[in-house]
N, C-alpha and C positions, 0 to 999 in steps of 0.2 A: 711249552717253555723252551724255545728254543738256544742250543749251546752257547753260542756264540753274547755276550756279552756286549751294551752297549758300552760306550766312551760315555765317561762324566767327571764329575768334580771327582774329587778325594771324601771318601768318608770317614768322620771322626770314630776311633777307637771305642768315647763309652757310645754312642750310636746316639746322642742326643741327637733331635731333628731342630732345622730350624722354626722363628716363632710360625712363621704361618700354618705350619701343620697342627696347633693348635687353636687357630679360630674357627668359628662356628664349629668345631668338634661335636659336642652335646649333640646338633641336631642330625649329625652323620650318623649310619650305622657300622657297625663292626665286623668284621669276618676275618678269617683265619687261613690261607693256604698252608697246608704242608706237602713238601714233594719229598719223594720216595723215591730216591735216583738207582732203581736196583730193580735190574730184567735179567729175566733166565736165559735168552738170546738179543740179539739188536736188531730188530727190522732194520730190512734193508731198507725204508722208504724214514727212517726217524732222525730229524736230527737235536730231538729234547737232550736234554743233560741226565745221560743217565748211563747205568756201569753193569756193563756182565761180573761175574764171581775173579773170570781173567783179566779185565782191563782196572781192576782196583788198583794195582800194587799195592804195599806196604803203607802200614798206618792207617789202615782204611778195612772198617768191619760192619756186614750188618749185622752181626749180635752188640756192638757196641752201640748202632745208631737209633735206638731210642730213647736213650741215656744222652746222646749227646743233644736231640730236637727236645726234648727237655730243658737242658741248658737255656735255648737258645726262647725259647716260653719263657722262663725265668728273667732271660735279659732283657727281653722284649717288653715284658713288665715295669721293668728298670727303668727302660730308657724312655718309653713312654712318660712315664710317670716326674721321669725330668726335664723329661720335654714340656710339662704344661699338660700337657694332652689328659682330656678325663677320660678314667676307667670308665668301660662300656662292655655291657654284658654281649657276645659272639652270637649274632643273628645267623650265622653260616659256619661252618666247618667243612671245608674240601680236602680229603688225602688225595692227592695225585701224582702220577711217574712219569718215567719210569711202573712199575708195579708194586703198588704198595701191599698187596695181598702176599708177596713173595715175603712179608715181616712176620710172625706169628700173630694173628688176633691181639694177644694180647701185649705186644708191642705195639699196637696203635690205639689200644684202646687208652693204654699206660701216656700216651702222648697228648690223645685226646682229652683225657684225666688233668693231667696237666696243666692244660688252657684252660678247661672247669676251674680249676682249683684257682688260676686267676683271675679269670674276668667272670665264670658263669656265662649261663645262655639264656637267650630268651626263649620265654613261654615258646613252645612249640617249633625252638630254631630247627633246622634243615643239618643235617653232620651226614656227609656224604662221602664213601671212597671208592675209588675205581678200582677196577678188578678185569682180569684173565676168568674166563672159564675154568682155566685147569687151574686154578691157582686157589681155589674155595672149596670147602666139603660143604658139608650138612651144618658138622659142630662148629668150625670157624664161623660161619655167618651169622650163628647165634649166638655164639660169642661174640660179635661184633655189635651186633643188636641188642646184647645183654650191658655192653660196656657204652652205647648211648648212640649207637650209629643210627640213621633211618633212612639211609637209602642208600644201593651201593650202584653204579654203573659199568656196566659190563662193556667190554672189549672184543664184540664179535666182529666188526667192520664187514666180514663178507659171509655167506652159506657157502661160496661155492670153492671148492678145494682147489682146484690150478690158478684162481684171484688169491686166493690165502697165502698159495705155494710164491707167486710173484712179490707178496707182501712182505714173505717169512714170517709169519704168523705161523705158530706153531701147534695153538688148539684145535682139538677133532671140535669139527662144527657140530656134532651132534652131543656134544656135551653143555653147549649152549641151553638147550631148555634144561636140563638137568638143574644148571648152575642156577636158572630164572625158577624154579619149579624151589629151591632150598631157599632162595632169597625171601619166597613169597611167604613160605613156610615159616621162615624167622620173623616176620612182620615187618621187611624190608620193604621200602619203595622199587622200581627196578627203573632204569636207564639201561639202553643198550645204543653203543658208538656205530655209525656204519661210514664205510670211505667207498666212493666213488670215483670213476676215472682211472682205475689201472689200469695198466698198459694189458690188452690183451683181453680186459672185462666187455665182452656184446650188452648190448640192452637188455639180451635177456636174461643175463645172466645178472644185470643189475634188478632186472625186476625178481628172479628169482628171492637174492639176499632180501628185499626189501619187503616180498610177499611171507617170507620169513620169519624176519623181526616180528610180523605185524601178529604171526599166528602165536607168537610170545603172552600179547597180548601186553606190550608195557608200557608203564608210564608216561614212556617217557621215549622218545628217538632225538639224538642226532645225529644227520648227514654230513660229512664233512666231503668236498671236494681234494684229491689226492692232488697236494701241490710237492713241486718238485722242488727240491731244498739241496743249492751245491753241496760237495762234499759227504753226500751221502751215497752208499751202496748203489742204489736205484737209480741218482743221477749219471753212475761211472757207468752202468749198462745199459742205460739211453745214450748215451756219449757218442758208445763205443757199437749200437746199433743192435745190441743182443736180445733190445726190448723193443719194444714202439713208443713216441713221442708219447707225451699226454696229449689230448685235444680239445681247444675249449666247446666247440660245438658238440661235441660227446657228451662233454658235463653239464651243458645247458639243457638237452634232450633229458640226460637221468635224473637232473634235478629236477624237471620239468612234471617228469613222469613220478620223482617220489613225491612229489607236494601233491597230487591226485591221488595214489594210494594211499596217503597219510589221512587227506581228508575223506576220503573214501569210509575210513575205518574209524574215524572221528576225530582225529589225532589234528591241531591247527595250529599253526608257526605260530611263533611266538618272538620268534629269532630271527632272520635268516638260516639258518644252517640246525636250528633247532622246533623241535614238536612236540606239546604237550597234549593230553587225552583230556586235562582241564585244566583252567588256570593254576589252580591249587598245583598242576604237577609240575612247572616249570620250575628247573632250575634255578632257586633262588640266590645261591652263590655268584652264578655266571651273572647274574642281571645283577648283583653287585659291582662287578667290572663294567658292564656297559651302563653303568647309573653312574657311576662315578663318586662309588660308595669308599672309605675307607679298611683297609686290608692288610694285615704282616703277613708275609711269606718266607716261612721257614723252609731251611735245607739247602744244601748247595746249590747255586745257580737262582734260588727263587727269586723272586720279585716281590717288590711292598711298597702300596700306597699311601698317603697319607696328609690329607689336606691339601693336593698337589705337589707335595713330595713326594719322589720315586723313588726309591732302591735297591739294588742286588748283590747279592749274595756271592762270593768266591764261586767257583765251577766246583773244583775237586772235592770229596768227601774227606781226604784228609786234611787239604789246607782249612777245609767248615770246622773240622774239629777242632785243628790245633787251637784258632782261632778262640773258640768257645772254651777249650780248655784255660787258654789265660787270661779271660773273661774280659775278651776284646770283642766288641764287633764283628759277625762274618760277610760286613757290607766289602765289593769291591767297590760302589763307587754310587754316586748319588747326582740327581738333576732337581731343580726346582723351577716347576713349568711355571711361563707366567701366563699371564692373563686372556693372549689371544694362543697358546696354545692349550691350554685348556679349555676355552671356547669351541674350537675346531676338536678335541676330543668329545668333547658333546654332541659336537654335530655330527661328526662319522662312527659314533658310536650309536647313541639315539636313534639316528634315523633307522636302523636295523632292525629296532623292535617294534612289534606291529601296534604299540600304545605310539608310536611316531614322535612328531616335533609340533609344540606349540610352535602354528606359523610365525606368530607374533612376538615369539623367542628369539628371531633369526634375525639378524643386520640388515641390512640395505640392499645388500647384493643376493641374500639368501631370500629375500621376498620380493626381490624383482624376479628372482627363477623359475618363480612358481607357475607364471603362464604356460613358458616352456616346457616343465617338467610334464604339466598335463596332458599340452598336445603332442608332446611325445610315447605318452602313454606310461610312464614310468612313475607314476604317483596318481593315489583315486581321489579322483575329480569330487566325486560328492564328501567324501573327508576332509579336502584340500577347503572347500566352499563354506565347509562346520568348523576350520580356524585349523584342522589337524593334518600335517604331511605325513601319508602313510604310504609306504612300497607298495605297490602293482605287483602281479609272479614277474610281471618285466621287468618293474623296476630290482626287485631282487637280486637277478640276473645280472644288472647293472649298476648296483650299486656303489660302485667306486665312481660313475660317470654322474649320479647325483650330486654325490659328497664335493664334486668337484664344481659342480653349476652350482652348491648353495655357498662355496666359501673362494671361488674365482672373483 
């Protein structure tokens, strides 16, 4: 979630949406983001929306902010509800940060409780929250697991301490199985985050983190490529030469090389940037966004979708509150995509997951690309021929240059 805030219309105080976010509703599914804007330090390399204990100032608490994401459950109920839109039991729940584990268990459990208490879940939803290593015991995870959680994803991004140190990640990496070893304990699912590309990370120091993970033994991996985001710590000491550039041929060798240990170890994309050990373990919140499922995102800065309505949330944790305190909206501002861009979110979304694009879903331009796309190599040839565009490990590598041959 990053800080910065797009431009858009004005959004109305009771947060009614307009009618289109209530057609075909019914046959949409439901999910729920909450973000947890509150770290015990700020990586240098982050530019999400989120607050050390020092950069609050005034009017802004996290013993208050469970109380207040409550609220905003409660309104969201509301405005739903006058919006047209029918109640739909929450097929997902994502806590994400900032660090939401930085809240007591049972502050998010109390949150989580909440959205139960309005919409309910479905038979066997997905309620998931991220987490630090240092940021979990034994009794917290159980408590989380006791209050409806089932699965938490862990925030090791590296094994190796001078990539951590470059990070400002702040966890001893050896408290990482500890944290997966309590997780498993509670009857948690486990996801663990890994970043690639830092300045100063060798290959084998990437293969090291990734030979790591694997010896976790979890769920669940994601890879993310370390992008550099102006305005952040990390981009002022690339700037200023104290670090080394990113490089993309660097990050094409380590992704290269983690998509072979992953399946090595059985682990098969499912994403781009993401690995499940079996279908059942994939991320089914995230594949809510790249399905282009319906979603309220609670907390300052979040985002919320909704029948191709977008919106977000104020930045600051105080303006979130006030906002909620005089049971106004905490949207700063709202878009309603029309029809050819939503179109194009399906197709640069979609194409990412390895279930791919019905060929015969794609316009004119997007099915004349397909010759090209094969004998390029960036799309498999015998899928393409069964009706299905699915990514190549090229095409993955290159998937922005797809996105662009099927909507050029």
């Amino acid at each position: 979630m990053p800080s910065t805030l797009p431009v858009g219309d004005p959004a109305p105080a009771d947060g009614v949406l307009p009618e289109q976010a209530a057609v075909g509703a019914a046959q949409r599914r439901f999910s729920l983001y909450a973000h947890i804007p509150f770290c015990a330090v700020r990586c240098g390399y982050c530019d999400f929306n989120t607050y050390t204990a020092t950069e609050l100032g005034g009017g802004a608490s996290q013993d208050a902010y469970a109380a207040t994401a409550v609220r905003e459950v409660e309104f969201a109920a509301r405005a739903l509800a006058a919006s047209g839109v029918p109640a739909r039991k929450l097929a997902t729940v994502f806590f994400g940060g900032g660090t939401p584990t930085l809240l007591p268990a049972g502050d998010l459990t109390a949150i989580l409780g909440s959205a139960v208490e309005q919409w309910g879940l479905e038979d066997g939803a997905e309620v998931t929250t991220e987490a630090n290593p240092d940021s979990v015991t034994r009794d917290s995870l159980r408590e989380l697991r006791d209050g409806g959680f089932t699965r938490v994803s862990f925030g090791m991004q590296s094994a190796v301490p001078h990539v951590l140190k470059v990070l400002e990640r702040t966890h001893d990496p050896a408290r990482v199985p500890q944290a997966v070893a309590w997780a498993r304990e509670a009857g948690l699912h486990v996801s663990v985050d890994l970043i690639y590309g830092t300045p100063g990370e060798s290959l084998a120091d990437w293969e090291a983190s990734v030979r790591t993970a694997l010896s976790y033994e979890p769920d669940h991996i994601s890879a993310y490529s370390l992008i550099l985001e102006e305005g952040t710590k990390l981009a002022a000491q690339i700037r200023r030469g104290q670090v080394p550039d990113i490089d993309d041929d660097d990050h094409a060798a380590k992704y290269e090389l983690a998509d072979a240990l992953f399946a090595e170890a059985g682990l098969g994309w499912y994403e781009v940037s993401n690995f499940a050990r079996t279908p059942q373990d994939a991320c089914r919140h995230n594949l809510a966004y790249w399905r282009g499922d319906d979603w309220w995102g609670l907390g300052p800065g979040a985002h919320s979708h909704v029948g191709g309505v977008r919106w977000w949330n104020v930045k600051h944790p105080s303006a979130y509150a006030g906002r909620l305190e005089r049971g106004e909206s905490p949207a700063a501002g709202r878009e309603t995509l029309d029809a050819k861009t939503r179109e194009m979110e399906r197709i640069m979304l979609g194409s990412r997951l390895s279930d791919g694009l019905r060929i015969d879903s794609l316009g004119t331009t997007g099915r004349a690309a397909i010759a090209g796309l094969i004998a390029a190599e960036l799309i498999d040839p015998v899928k393409a021929f069964a009706g299905t565009l699915v990514l190549t490990l090229k095409g993955r590598l290159l998937g922005d240059a797809v996105t662009r041959a099927l909507l050029d």
